[in-house]
TORNUFI-695708 format. One record per residue (C-alpha): residue number from 1; x, y, z. Coordinates in pm, whole numbers, plus 32768, in hexadecimal, padded with zeros to 4 digits. Last residue first. Example, Ala and Ser with C-alpha at 12.3 -4.5 7.8 and 13.67 -1.06 7.14 Angstrom:
2
+-----+------+------+------+
|   i |    u |    v |    w |
+-----+------+------+------+
|   2 | 8557 | 7F96 | 82CA |
|   1 | 84CE | 7E3E | 830C |
+-----+------+------+------+
END
This chain:
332
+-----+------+------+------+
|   i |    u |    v |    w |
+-----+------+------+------+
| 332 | E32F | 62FB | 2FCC |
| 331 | E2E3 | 6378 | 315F |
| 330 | E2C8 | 61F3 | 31CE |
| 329 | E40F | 61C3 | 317B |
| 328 | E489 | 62D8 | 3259 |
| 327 | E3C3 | 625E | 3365 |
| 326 | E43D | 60E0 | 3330 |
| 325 | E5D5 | 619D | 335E |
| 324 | E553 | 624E | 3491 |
| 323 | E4F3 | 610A | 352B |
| 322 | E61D | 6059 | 34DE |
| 321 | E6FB | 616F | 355C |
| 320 | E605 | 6192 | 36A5 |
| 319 | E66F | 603F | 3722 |
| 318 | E524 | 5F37 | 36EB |
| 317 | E46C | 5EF4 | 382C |
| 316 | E325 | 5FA2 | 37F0 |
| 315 | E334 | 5FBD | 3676 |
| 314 | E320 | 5E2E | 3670 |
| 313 | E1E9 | 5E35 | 3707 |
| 312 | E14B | 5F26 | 3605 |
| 311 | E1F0 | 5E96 | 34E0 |
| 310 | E16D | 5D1C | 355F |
| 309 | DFFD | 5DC9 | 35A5 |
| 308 | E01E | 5E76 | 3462 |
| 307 | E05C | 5CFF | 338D |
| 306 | DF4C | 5C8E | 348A |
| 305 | DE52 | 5D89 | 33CD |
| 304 | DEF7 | 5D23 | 3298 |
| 303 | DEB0 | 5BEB | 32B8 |
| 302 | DD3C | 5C04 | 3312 |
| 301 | DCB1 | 5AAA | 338C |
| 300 | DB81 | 5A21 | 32D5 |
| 299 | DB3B | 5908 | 33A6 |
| 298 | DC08 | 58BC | 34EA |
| 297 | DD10 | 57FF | 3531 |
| 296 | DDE3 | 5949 | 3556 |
| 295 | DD78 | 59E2 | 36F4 |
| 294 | DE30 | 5B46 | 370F |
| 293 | DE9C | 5AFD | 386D |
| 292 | DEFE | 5C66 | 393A |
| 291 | E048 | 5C64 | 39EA |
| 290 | E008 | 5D97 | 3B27 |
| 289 | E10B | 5D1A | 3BFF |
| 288 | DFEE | 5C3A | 3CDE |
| 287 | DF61 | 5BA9 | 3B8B |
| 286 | E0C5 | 5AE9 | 3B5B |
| 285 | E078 | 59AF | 3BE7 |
| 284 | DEED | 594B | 3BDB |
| 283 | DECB | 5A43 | 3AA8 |
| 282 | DDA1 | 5B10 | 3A94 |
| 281 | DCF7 | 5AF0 | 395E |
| 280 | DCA3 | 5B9D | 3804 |
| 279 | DBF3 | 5B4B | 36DE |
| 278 | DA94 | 5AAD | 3741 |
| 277 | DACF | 5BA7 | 3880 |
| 276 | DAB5 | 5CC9 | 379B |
| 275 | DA5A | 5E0A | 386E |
| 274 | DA72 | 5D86 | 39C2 |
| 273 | DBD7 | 5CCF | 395B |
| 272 | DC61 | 5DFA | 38CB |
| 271 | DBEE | 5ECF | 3A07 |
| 270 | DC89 | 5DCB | 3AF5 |
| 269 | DDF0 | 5DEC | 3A45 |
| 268 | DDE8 | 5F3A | 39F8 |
| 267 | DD97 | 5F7D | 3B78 |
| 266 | DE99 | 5E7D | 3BC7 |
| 265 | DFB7 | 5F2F | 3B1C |
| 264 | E022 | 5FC5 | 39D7 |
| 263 | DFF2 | 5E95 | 391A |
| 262 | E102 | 5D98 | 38B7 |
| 261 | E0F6 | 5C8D | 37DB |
| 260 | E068 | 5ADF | 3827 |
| 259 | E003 | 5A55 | 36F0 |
| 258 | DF2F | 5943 | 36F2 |
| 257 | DEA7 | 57E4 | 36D6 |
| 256 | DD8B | 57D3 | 3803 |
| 255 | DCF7 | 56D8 | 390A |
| 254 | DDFD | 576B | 3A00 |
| 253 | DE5B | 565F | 3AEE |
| 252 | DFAA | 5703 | 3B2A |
| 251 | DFFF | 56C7 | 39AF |
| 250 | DEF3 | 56CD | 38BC |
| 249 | DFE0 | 56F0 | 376C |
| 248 | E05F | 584A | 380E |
| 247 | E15C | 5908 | 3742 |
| 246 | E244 | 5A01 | 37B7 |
| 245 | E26A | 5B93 | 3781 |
| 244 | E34C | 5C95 | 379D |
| 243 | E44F | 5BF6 | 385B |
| 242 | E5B6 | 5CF6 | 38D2 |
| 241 | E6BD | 5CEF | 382E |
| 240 | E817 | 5D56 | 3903 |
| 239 | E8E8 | 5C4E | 3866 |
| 238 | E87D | 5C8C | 3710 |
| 237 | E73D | 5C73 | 363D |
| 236 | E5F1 | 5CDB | 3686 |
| 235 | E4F6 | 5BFE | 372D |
| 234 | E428 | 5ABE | 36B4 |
| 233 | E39A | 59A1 | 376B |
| 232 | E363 | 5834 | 373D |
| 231 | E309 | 5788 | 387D |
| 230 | E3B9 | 56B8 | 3942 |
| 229 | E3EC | 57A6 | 3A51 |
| 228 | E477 | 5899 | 3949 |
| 227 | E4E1 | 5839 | 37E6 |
| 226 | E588 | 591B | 3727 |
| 225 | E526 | 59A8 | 35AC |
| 224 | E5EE | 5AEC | 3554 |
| 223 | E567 | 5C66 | 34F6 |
| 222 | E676 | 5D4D | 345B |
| 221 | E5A8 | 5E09 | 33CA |
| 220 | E436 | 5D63 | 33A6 |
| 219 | E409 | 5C63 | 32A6 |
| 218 | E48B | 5B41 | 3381 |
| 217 | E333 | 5BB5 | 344C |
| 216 | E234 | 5B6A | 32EE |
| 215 | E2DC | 5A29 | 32A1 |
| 214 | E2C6 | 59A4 | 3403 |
| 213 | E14E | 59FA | 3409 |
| 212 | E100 | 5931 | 32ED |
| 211 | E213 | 581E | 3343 |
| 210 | E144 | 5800 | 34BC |
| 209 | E011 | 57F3 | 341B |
| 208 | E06A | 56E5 | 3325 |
| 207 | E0E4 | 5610 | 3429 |
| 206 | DFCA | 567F | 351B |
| 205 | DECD | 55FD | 3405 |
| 204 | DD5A | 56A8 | 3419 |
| 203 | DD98 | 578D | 3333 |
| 202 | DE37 | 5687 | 324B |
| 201 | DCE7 | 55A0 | 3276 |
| 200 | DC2F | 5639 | 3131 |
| 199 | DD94 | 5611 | 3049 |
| 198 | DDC9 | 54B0 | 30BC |
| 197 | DC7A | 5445 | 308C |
| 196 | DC65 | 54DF | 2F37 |
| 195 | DDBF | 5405 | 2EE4 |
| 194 | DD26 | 52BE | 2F41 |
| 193 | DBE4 | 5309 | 2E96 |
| 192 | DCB2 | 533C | 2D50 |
| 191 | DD5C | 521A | 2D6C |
| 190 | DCBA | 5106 | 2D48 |
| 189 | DBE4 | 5183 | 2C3B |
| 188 | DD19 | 51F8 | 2B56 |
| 187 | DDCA | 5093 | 2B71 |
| 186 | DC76 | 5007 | 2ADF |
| 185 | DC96 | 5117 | 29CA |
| 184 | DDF5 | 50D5 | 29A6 |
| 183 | DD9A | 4F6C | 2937 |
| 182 | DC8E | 4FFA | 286E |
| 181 | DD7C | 50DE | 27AC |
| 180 | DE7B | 4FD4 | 2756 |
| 179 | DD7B | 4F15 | 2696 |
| 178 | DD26 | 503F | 25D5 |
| 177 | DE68 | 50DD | 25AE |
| 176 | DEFA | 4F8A | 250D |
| 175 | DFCE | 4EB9 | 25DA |
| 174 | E084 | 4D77 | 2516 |
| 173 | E16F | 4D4E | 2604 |
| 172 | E0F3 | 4DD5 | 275D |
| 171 | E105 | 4F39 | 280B |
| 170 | E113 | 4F10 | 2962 |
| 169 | E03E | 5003 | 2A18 |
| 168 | E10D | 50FE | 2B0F |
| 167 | DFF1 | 5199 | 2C1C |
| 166 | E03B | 5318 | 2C7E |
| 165 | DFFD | 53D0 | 2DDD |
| 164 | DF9F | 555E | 2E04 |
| 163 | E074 | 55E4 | 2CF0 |
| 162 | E08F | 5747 | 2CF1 |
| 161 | DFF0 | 580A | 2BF8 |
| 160 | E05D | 5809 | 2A8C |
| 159 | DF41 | 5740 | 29DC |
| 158 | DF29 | 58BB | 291A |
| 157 | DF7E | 59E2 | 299F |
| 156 | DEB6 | 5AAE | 2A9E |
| 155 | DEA2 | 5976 | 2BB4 |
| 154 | DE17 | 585C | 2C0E |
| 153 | DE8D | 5765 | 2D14 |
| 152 | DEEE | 564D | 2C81 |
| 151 | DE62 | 54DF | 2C6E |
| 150 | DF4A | 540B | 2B9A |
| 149 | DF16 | 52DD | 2A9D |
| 148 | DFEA | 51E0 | 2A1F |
| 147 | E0D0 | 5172 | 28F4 |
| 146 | E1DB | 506D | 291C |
| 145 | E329 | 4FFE | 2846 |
| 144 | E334 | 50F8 | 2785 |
| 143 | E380 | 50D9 | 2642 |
| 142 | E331 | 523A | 25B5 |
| 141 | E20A | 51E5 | 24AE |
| 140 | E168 | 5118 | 25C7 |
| 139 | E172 | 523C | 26C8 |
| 138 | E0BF | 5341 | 25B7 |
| 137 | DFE3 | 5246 | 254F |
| 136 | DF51 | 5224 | 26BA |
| 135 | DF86 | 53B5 | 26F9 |
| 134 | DEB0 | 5437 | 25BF |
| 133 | DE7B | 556E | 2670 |
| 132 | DEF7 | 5650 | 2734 |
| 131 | E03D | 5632 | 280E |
| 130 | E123 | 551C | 27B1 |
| 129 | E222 | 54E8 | 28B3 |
| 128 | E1CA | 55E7 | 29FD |
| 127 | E13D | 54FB | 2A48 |
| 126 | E105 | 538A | 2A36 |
| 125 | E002 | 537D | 294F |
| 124 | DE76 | 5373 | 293C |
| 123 | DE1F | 54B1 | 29F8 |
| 122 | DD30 | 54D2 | 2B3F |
| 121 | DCE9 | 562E | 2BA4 |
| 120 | DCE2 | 56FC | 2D02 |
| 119 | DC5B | 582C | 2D74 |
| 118 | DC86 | 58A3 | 2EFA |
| 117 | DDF6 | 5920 | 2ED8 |
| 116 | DD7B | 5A47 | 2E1D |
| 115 | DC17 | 5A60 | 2DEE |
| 114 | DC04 | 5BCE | 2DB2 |
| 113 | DD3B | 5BAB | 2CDF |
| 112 | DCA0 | 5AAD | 2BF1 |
| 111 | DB79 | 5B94 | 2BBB |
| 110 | DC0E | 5CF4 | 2B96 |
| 109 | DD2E | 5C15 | 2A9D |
| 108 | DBFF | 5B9C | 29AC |
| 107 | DBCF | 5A39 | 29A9 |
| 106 | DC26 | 5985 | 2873 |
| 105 | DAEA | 5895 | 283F |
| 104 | DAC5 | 570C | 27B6 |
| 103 | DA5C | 56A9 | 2961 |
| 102 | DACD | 5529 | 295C |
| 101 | DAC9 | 5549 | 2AB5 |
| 100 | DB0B | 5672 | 2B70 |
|  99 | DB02 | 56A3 | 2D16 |
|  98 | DAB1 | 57AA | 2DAB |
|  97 | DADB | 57FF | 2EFA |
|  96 | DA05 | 589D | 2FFF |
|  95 | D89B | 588D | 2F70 |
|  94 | D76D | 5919 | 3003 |
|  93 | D677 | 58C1 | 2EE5 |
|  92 | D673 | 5A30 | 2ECB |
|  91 | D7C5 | 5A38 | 2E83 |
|  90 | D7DA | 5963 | 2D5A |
|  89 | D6D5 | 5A04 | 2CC8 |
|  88 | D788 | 5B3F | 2CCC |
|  87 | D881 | 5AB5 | 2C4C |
|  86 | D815 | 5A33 | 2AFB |
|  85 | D73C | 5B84 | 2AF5 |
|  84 | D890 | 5C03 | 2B17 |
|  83 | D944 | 5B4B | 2A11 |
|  82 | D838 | 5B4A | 291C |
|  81 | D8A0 | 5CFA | 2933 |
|  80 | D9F4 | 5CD5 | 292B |
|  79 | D9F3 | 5BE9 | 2814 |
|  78 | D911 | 5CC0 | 26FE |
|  77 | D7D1 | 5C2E | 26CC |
|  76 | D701 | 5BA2 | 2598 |
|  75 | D76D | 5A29 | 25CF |
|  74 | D7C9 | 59FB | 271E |
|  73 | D68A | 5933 | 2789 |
|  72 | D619 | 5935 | 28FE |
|  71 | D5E4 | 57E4 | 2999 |
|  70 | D5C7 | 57FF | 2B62 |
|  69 | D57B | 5696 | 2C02 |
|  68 | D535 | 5654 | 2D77 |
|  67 | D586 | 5509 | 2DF5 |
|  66 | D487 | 53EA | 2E2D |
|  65 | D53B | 52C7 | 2D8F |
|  64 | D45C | 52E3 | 2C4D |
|  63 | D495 | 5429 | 2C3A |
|  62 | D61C | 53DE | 2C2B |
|  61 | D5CE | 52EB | 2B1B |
|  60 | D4FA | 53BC | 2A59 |
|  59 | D609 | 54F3 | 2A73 |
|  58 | D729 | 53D5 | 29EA |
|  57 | D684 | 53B4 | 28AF |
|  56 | D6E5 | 5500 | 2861 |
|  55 | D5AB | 5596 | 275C |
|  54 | D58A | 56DF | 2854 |
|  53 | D6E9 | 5701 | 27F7 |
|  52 | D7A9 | 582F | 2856 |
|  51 | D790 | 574E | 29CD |
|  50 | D760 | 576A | 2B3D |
|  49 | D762 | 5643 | 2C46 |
|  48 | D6F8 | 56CB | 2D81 |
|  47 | D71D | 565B | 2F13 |
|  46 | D814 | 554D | 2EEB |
|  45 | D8A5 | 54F2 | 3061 |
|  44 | D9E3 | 54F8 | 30F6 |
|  43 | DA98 | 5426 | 31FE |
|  42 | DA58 | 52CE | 31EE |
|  41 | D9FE | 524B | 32F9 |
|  40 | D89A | 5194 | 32CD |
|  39 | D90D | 5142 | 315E |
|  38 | D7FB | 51FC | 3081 |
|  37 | D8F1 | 52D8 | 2FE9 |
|  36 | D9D7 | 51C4 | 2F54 |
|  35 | D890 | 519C | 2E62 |
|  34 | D88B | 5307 | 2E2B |
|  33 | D9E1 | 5321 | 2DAC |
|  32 | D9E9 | 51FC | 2CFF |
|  31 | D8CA | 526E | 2C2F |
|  30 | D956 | 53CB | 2BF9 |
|  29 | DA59 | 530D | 2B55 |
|  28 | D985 | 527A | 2A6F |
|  27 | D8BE | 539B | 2A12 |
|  26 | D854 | 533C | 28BC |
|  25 | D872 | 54BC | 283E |
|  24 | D8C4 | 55F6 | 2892 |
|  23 | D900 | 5603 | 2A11 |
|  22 | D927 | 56DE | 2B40 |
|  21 | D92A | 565A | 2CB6 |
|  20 | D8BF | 56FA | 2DB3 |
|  19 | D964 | 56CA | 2F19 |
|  18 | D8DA | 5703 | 3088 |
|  17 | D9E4 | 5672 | 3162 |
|  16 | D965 | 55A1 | 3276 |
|  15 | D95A | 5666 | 33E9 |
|  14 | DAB0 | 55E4 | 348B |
|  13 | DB18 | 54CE | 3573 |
|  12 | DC8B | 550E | 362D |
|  11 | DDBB | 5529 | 35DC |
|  10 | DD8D | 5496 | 345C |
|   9 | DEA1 | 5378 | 3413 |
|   8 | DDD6 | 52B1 | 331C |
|   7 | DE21 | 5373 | 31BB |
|   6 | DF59 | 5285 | 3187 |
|   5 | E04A | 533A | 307F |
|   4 | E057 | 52E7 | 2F1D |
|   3 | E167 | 5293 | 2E85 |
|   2 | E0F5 | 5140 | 2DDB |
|   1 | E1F8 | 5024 | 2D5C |
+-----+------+------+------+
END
């Protein structure tokens, strides 16, 4: 049975995810991936395919297809500095995410955490079992019952990221780590395009938006989630609390998913929208109190700049001892 979430609840339609793909041999995956590609909706397209191999079979292929190719040999250079010519190719094509396939390199730690949460790999076991290599064998040796494949995102340490969405592959009598391998493989091109939707639509998602921005308001003191109107919403805690912020999945005929936080008044209000209005909007409801809209279905959104938004709202209605208490922190 697959985990895997269903990619096809976006809010509303979205530019296509730019994504480059990085290989070192065959390319097989990277072939699924661009295939799914050319469905009219799907999400993301492939933009590079970059390899330490300028022998990788799967560079002809991609060529072939029309999509830029970048090959720069390892050999001779120390990691950190392939890695950056790796990525700086990557982001000249463009590219928002990154997604590896049958790339043979460690990535340095500057690299993977640059691309945090926008990198993702495809590995041939149902993680976190058998990490590495030699997975097939590995899951025959043990007895189990099925192998599989999972796309994670990556991270630091090795095929440790989180897992994305896995596919369990029964492992049959008589299973050798070839034969087992190419039913995985098939399992592995099904779902890797699956799971790359997913990721490239989550900005778009009001479910996901709404437990991004619930995670970062339950982190302020005392903060609680309550709906209001219908709508979620989130004040501090206690009789007397008062709302800090709420969330807006287009409601009032607003065309926007957003978080609605406090300003110091119209003026802030109207001069936030003048400056950024691809960011910022007045809200049909709450506008006339001075509640800006910080608009969240948008590309490249900066959580930490909505992280200080929450903080900032929340300062405004929070009792002085829980303010005083974040200043003190904020003096170590």
């Amino acid at each position: 049975m697959e985990n895997d979430p269903a990619p096809g609840n976006a809010a509303k339609a979205a530019p296509k995810a730019r994504v480059a793909v990085l290989i070192s041999g065959t390319g097989s995956n990277m072939a699924a991936l661009l295939y799914a590609s050319r469905r009219a909706d799907c999400p993301y397209e492939i933009v590079l395919v970059g390899s330490n191999d300028p022998q990788a079979r799967g560079l002809a292929l991609a060529a072939a297809e029309g999509v830029a190719t970048f090959a720069l040999p390892h050999k001779g250079m120390k990691r950190a500095e392939h890695d950056a010519a790796m990525e700086q190719a990557v982001l000249d094509a463009g590219a928002q995410y990154i997604a590896l396939a049958g790339y043979m390199r460690i990535l340095s730690p500057e690299f993977v955490s640059r691309w945090e949460g926008r990198m993702l790999n495809i590995h041939p076991s149902l993680l976190p079992k058998y990490k590495g290599l030699d997975t097939h064998a590995r899951a025959i040796e043990a007895g189990d019952s099925h192998a599989g494949c999972s796309v994670h995102l990556v991270t630091a340490e090795l095929d440790d990221g989180p897992v994305l969405g896995q596919t369990p592959v029964a492992i049959l009598p008589g299973d050798t780590p070839e034969t087992l391998a190419a039913r995985v493989l098939y399992a592995e091109h099904q779902l890797y395009s699956r799971m790359l939707e997913e990721l490239v639509t989550r900005p778009y998602r009001a479910d996901w938006l709404l437990a991004k921005v619930g995670e970062l308001a339950l982190s302020l003191p005392e903060a609680e989630a309550r709906e209001s109107h219908g709508a979620p919403g989130w004040r501090t805690g206690g009789k007397s609390g008062k709302y800090f912020a709420y969330f807006n999945d287009r409601h009032h005929g607003e065309p926007h998913v957003a978080l609605l936080v406090k300003t110091d008044g119209p003026d802030e209000l109207a001069a936030l929208v003048e400056r950024d209005p691809d960011i910022w909007f007045r809200p049909a409801y709450y506008g006339a109190s001075g509640w800006a809209g910080l608009i969240l279905d948008r590309p490249g959104v900066d959580w930490d700049h909505v992280r200080g938004w929450l903080e900032r709202s929340w300062r405004t209605v929070a009792p002085r001892r829980l303010t005083a208490l974040m200043d003190a922190a904020d003096e170590f």
